[in-house]
N, C-alpha and C positions, 0 to 999 in steps of 0.2 A: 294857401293861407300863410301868411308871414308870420315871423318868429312876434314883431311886435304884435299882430292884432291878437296873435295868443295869449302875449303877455294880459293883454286891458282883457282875457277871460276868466285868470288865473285871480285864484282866491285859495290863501294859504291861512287853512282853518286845523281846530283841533277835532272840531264837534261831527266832522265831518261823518263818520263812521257809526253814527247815533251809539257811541260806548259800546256797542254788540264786538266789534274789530279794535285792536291793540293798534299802536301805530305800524305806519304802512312800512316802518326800515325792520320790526323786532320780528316777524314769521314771515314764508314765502311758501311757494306749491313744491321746490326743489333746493336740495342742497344741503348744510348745517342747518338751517331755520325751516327746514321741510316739515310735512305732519309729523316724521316719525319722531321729532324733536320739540311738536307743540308744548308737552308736556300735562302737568296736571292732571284733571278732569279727560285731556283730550287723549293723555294714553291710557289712564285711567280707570275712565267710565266703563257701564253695562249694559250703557243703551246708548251709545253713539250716531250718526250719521252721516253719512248715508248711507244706503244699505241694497242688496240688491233681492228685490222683489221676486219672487217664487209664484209666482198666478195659482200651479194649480194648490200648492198649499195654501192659501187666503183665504181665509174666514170668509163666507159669502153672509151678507148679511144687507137688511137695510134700512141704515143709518140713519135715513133722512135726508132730505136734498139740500147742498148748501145754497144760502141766501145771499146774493153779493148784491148790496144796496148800494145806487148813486152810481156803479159799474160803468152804468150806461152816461154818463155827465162825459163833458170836454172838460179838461183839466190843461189851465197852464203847468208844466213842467220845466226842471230843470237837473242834467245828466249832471255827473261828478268822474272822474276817474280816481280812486281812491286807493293806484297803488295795485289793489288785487280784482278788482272786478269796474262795469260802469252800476252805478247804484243813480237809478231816477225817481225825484220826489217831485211830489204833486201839488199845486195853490191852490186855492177854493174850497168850497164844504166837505165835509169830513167825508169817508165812505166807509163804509164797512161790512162785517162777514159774520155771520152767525147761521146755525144750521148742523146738518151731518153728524149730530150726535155733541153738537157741544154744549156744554152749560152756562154758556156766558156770550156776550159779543164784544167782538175783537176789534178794533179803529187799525182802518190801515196806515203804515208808515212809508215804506219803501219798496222796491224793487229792484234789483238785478239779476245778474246773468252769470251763466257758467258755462264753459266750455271746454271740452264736451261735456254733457251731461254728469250731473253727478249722483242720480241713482240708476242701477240698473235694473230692468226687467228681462226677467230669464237670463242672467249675463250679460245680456245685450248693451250696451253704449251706445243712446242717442246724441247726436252733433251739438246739443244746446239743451239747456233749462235754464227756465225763467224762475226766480223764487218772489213772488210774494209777500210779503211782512207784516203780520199785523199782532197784536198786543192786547190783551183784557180791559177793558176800557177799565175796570177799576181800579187800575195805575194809572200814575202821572206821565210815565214812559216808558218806551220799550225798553230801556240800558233795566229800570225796576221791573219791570213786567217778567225781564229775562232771569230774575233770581228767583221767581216764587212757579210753584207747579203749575203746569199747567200756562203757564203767563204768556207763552208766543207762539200764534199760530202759525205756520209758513204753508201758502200753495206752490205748488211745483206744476210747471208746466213742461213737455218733454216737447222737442223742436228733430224733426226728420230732416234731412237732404233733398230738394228738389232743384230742377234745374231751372224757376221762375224765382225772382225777388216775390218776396213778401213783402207788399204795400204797407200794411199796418208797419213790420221794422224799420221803413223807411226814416221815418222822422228821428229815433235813436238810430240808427244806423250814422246819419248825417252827424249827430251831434258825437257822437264814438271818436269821426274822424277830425273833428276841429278840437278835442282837448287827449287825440290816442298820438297827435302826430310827433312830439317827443315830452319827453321827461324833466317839468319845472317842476317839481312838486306835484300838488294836490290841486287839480284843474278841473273848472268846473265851466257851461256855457249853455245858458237856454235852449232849450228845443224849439225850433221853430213853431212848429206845427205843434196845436191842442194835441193829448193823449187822452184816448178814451180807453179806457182799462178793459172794456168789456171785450176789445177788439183782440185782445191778447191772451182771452183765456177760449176755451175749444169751446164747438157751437155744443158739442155734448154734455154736459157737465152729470149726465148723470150716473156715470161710470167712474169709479178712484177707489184707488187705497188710500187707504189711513193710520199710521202706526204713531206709537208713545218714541220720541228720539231728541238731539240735539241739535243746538246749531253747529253747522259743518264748517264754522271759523274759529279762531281762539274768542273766548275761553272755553267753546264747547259746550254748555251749559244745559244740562238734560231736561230740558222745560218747555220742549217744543213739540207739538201736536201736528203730524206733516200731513197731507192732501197730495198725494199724486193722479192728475186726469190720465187714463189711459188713452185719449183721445191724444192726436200729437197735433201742432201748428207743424208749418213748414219755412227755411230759411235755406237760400241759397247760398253757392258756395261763395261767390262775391262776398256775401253779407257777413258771411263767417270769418272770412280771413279779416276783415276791417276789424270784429272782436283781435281775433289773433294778433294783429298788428299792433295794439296798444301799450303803450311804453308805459316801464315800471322801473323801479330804482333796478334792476334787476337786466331791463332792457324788454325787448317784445314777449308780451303777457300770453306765448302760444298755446296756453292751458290751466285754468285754475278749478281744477276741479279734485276734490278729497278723493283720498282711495276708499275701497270700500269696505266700511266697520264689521264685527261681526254682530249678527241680529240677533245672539243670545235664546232665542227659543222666547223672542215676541210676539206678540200678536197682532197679526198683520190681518186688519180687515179688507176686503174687497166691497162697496158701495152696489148692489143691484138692487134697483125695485124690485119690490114683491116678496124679497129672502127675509125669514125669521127664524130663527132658533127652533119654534114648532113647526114651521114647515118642512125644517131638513129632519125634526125628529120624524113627522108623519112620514115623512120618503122612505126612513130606514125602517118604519115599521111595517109601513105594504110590503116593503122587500121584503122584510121576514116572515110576512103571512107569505105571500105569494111564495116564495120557497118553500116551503112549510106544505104549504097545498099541492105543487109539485112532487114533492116526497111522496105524497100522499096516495098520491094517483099514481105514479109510477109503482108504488108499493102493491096498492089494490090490482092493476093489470097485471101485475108479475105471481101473483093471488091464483090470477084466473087464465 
């Protein structure tokens, strides 16, 4: 790809970052402009994110199954490189997400990527997540949605190592490499190929946590309702360095992923059918009969 055909891709916009992200020169993943220097809210806060999930601590409970409407549509698309991540929006009728315990439904806005991963389970650091974005329809936008409780939902998708390309990354993969290959600004170039969203979230969906936290860029803003699938997709290592390779004021964007906040003694649900709060009460109660009646027995033989 030549320096000119980049150029007729290149669109040097403000609005680019839907207000969620500050401009792309004032914070970075390292250095003086690093998190530990975000500031405000983002050193701040008491419920931060990202956070690293503890499985067997999680609330098992269940929430209800989330509804991802229109999922399944082709969608023309168009990538952005914005500096700190690729962020892809969608044409055509709206979609949305409601379900899993929420009170409201949410219009989707955006997606991008992070690499590697930016929550962890059990410690663990998987190679990519995908976030999701969507907002209370009863805003105008996500930039208002993000000031009021509750106002922005984000799903997290976690991305494993394999040694096959992922088909479905193909088409943002392509488009990564036509606005990642150097640094004019704020670049942006059609996706060739329709996206169908449904193709990017796990065939399972009936497995996730769910916890009360923030968005994981400035201004950090504690309004966000997260979904993580314990189900992973898969992205090869090809795939991954093309992320990595994407030029930032900064130069190759080989990670943008926040470190991890602390969880403050939240409550982290785990998503299984079938769990309720009297179910697990009924489990501890047989236990205590059932020990109880062991005692029992053991007592009366020791009797006789």
């Amino acid at each position: 790809m030549t320096f000119i055909h980049l150029i007729v891709l290149v669109f040097f916009t403000s609005g680019v970052h839907v207000s969620l992200q500050s401009d792309g020169s004032s914070w970075t993943y390292t250095g003086e402009n690093g998190p530990e220097n975000w500031g405000a809210v983002c050193t701040n806060g008491k419920h931060q994110s990202p956070i690293d999930i503890i499985s067997e601590d999680a609330i098992k409970l269940d929430l209800g199954s989330l509804k991802f409407t229109r999922y399944d549509f082709a969608y023309e698309a168009t990538l952005v490189n914005n500096g700190h991540s690729v962020q892809i929006t969608l044409s055509g009728v709206s979609l949305y997400l409601n379900g899993g315990g929420l009170n409201s439904t949410y219009n989707f806005e955006q997606m991008h990527f992070h690499w590697g991963a930016e929550h962890t389970i059990d410690g663990h650091r998987d190679v990519l997540e995908l976030h999701l974005v969507h907002f209370d329809k009863k805003y105008d936008n996500v930039s208002i949605a993000a000031q009021h409780e509750n106002g922005v939902v984000v799903i997290a998708v976690l991305f494993k190592l394999s040694d096959r390309d992922n088909k479905d990354l193909d088409p943002i993969i392509q488009a990564t490499e036509m606005v990642g290959s150097q640094w004019v600004g704020t670049t942006r170039a059609k996706i060739q190929q329709k996206i169908i969203p449904q193709l990017l979230l796990p065939k399972d969906k009936t497995s996730f946590y769910k916890y009360q936290g923030s968005l994981t860029t400035p201004g950090c803003q504690e309004t966000v309702t997260w979904f993580i699938f314990t189900e992973k997709l898969t992205v090869s290592l090809e795939q991954l360095r093309v992320f990595q390779r994407l030029e930032t004021p900064q130069g190759p964007l080989l990670f943008n992923y926040r470190p991890i906040q602390p969880s403050n003694n939240r409550k982290i649900y785990h998503h299984l059918i079938g769990y309720s709060s009297s179910s697990i009460t009924l489990t501890s109660n047989l236990t205590h009969i059932t020990l109880l009646l062991l005692i029992s027995l053991l007592s009366y033989s020791h009797n006789f």
